[in-house]
N, C-alpha and C positions, 0 to 999 in steps of 0.2 A: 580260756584258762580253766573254766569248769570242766571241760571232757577231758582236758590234760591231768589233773587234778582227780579226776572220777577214775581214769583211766579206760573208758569208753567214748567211742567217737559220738557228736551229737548233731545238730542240727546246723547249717549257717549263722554268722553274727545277724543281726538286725539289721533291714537294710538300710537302714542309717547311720549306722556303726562300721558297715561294708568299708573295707581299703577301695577307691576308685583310682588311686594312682598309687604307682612305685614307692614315693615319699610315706604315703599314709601306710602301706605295708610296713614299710621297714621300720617305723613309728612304734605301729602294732608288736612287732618281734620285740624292739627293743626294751618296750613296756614288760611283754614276759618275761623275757629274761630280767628284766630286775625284778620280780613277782617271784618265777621259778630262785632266784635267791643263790643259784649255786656255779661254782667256778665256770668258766666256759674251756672246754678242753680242749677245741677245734673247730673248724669248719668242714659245711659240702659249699662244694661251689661249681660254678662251669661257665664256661664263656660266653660273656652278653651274645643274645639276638636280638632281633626286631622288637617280637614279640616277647621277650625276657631281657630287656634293657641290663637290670641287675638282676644275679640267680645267685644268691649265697644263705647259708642260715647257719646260725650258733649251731654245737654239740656240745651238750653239759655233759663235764665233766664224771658225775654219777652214772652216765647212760654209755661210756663206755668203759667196753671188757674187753682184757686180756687174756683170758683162762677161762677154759670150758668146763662145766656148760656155764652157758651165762642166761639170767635169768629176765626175760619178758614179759611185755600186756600181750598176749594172744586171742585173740576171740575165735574160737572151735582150734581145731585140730591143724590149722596151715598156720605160716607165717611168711609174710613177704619181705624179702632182702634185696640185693643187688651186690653180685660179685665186683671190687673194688680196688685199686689202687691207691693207696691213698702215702704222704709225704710226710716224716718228723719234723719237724724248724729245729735246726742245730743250732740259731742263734738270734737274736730279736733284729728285724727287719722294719726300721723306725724309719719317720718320715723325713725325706731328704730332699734338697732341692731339685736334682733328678731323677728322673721314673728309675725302677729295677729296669735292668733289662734280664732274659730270660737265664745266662749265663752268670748272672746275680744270684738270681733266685733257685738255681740248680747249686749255687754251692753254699748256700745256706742250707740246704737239704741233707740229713744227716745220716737220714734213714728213708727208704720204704720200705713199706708192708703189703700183705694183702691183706684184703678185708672184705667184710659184707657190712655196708650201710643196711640196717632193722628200717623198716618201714612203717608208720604209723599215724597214719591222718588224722587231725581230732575231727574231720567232718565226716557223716555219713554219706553225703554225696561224692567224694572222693573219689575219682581224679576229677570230676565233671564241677569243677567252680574255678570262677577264673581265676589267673593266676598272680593278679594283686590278693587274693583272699588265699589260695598257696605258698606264697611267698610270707605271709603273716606268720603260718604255721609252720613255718620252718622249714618250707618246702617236706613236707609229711616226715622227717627225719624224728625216729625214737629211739636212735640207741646206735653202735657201733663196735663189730668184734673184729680185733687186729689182729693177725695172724702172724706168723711167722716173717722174718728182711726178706725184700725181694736181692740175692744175690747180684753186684754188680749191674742196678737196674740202667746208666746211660750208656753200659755197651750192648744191651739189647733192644730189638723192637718189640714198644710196647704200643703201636699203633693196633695192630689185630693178632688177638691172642684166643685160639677155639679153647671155649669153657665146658667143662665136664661139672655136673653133680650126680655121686652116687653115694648110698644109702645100704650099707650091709651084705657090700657087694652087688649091689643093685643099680643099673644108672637110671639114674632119674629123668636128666637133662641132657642133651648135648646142643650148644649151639659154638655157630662161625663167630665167638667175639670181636668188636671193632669199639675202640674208645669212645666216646660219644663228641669228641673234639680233637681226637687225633692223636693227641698223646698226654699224659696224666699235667707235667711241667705246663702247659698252656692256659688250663686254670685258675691253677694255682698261681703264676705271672700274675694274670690280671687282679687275683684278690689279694696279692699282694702288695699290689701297685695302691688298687681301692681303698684298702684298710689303712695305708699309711697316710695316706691324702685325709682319709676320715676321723681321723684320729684315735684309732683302735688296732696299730697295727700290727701282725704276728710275732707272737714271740715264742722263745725258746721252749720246746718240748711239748707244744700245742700240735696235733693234725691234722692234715686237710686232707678229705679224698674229695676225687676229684670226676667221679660219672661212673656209670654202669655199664661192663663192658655185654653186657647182652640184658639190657633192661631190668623188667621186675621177675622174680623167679619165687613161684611158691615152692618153700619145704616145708616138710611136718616136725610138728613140734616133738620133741622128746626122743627124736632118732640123731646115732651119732652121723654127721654130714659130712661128705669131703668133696672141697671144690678143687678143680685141677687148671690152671692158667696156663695152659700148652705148656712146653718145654721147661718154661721158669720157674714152675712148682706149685704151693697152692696150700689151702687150712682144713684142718678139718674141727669142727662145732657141734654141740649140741645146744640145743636152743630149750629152756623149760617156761615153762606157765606160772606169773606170780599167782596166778589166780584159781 
């Protein structure tokens, strides 16, 4: 809570204070988030593995933007994002005697966007601690700019979509995009299944994005950016420095 709070990433917790299991993470999160004090506006999330049993974490409501530029903790001159899909809830998705299923939870969806998940670890060692002590931190999540509706997004494939970033006519980036779980609706299923069992579960006007279609992507701060999502279209942001 201090380097969140300082706004600079710091050292690991104590290793006595360390999360060893899922439970003790999610413990942790939910400690901050009543600390951090402020609305919750959505989730990231992505579907359990082995080794990520559960993969979700808050997005305060303050940390996202609508409207460029939108303002950041940057340390130098880069900032790390992740091109994104992410879901509206067009209506509250309460807990019921049976699971969603996926054709549930697609029409409760009101809206998509694009987006860049802000990237923001509070550890210095960053990515390199396990992922009970990841998961604490919100899985490194600092912030989220929503972009433009994705037009008619269930009559396309959004399984692999190639990502463009370029910079003043400049490209910066090009990669082969691929969802990191196939398709954005698969996520967002399971956290909505999760949250309503836990009793916290999504409601109206809250978002969820749901993975990076081509991982972590550095841009530089203070240039206007446009990302391109093949065919379907795409945002453009600039990103500045509170600091």
């Amino acid at each position: 809570m201090t380097a969140r709070n300082r706004g600079t990433p710091g050292s690991r917790m104590p290793e006595s204070f360390r999360p060893a299991t899922i439970d003790d993470a999610l413990a942790i999160q939910r400690r901050v988030a009543d600390l951090v004090g402020s609305a919750i506006g959505g989730y990231k999330c992505s579907v359990p593995t082995e080794p990520r049993p559960v993969s979700y974490a808050p997005i305060f409501a303050p940390t996202i933007a609508r409207s460029s530029p939108m303002t950041v903790t940057a340390h130098g001159a880069m900032l790390e994002v992740e091109p994104e899909i992410a879901c509206v809830i067009g209506r509250d998705l309460m807990p019921r005697s049976t699971p969603y299923n996926e054709e549930d939870v697609r029409d409760a969806v009101c809206e998509a966007h694009f987006v860049l998940e802000v990237l923001g670890s509070r550890y210095e060692e960053f990515p390199n601690v396990p992922f009970p002590e990841n998961l604490a931190d919100s899985v490194a999540n600092a912030g989220l700019f929503v972009g433009p509706a994705v037009r008619e997004p269930w009559h396309g494939a959004l399984g692999e979509l190639p990502i463009t970033v370029t910079s003043g006519g400049k490209l910066l980036v090009t990669k082969d995009g691929r969802h990191p779980d196939g398709h954005p609706l698969r996520p967002l299923h399971w956290l909505a299944n999760y949250l309503a069992h836990n009793g916290a579960p999504l409601r109206e006007g809250m978002i969820v994005t749901t993975g990076s279609y081509c991982g972590i992507v550095e841009v530089p701060v203070g240039e206007m950016l446009t990302f391109t999502f093949g065919d379907l279209g795409g945002l453009s942001a600039t990103f500045v420095s509170a600091t």
